[in-house]
N, C-alpha and C positions, 0 to 999 in steps of 0.2 A: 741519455745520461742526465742525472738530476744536476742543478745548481746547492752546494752548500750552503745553508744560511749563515748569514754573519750575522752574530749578536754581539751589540754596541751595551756594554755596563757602565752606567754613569757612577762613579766611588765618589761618594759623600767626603769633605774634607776633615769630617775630623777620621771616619772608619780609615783613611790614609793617614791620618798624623797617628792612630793607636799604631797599627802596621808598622809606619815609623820609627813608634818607637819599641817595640817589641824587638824589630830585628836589631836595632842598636844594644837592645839589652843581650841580647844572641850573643852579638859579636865582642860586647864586655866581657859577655860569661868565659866565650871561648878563651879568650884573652888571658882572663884568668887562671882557666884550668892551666893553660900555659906555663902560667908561673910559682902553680904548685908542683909544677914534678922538677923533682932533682934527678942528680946524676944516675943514680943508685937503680929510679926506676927505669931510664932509658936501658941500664943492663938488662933489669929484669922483663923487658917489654923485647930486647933484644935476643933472649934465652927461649921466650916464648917462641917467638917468632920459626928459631932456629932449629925451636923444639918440635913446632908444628910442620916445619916444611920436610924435616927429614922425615918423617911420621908418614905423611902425602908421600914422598919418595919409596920408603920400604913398601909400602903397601901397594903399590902401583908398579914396582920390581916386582913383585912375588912373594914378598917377605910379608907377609899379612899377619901372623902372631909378633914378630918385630916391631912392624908397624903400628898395633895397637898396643904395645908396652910400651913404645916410647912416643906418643899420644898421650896417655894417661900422666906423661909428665908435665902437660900443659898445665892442668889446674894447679898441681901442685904446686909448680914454679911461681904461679900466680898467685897462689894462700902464702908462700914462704917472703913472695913480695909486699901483702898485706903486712904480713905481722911483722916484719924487720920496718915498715915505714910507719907503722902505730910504736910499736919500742923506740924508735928514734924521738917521733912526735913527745910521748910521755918523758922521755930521758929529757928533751928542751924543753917542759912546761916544769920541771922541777927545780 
């Protein structure tokens, strides 16, 4: 049986302080995204969801033409979510 080798990496301080601050910009970003979703699209994240799981359920019954009609409702639900949250966006910049 062999021994693994350990390799010891010496991280220069600033290649740590960029790291640093890169995941800090991460966890802004995420932050952010946070606080651009409204109510509207938790539904329409909530539709998806509810859209896709039956979709998995018919198709795994037996219902496999079922199943991929109401799949196909995914994206859609997802484009009708785009475009009511750009119409809202334009309707507040007027």
């Amino acid at each position: 049986m062999r021994a693994c080798p350990v390799f010891f990496v010496v991280i220069e301080s600033d290649v740590l302080n960029r790291a640093k601050a890169l995941l800090q910009d991460r966890i802004i970003l995420l932050v952010g995204v946070r606080a651009v979703l409204m109510k509207s699209d938790y539904f329409v994240l909530a539709s998806v969801v509810l859209s896709l799981t039956l979709s998995i359920w018919l198709w795994f019954s037996g219902y496999k033409e079922a199943g991929q009609f109401v799949g196909l409702w995914v994206p859609s639900i997802i484009g009708m979510g785009i475009y009511i949250k750009i119409a809202l966006r334009r309707k507040a910049l007027k």
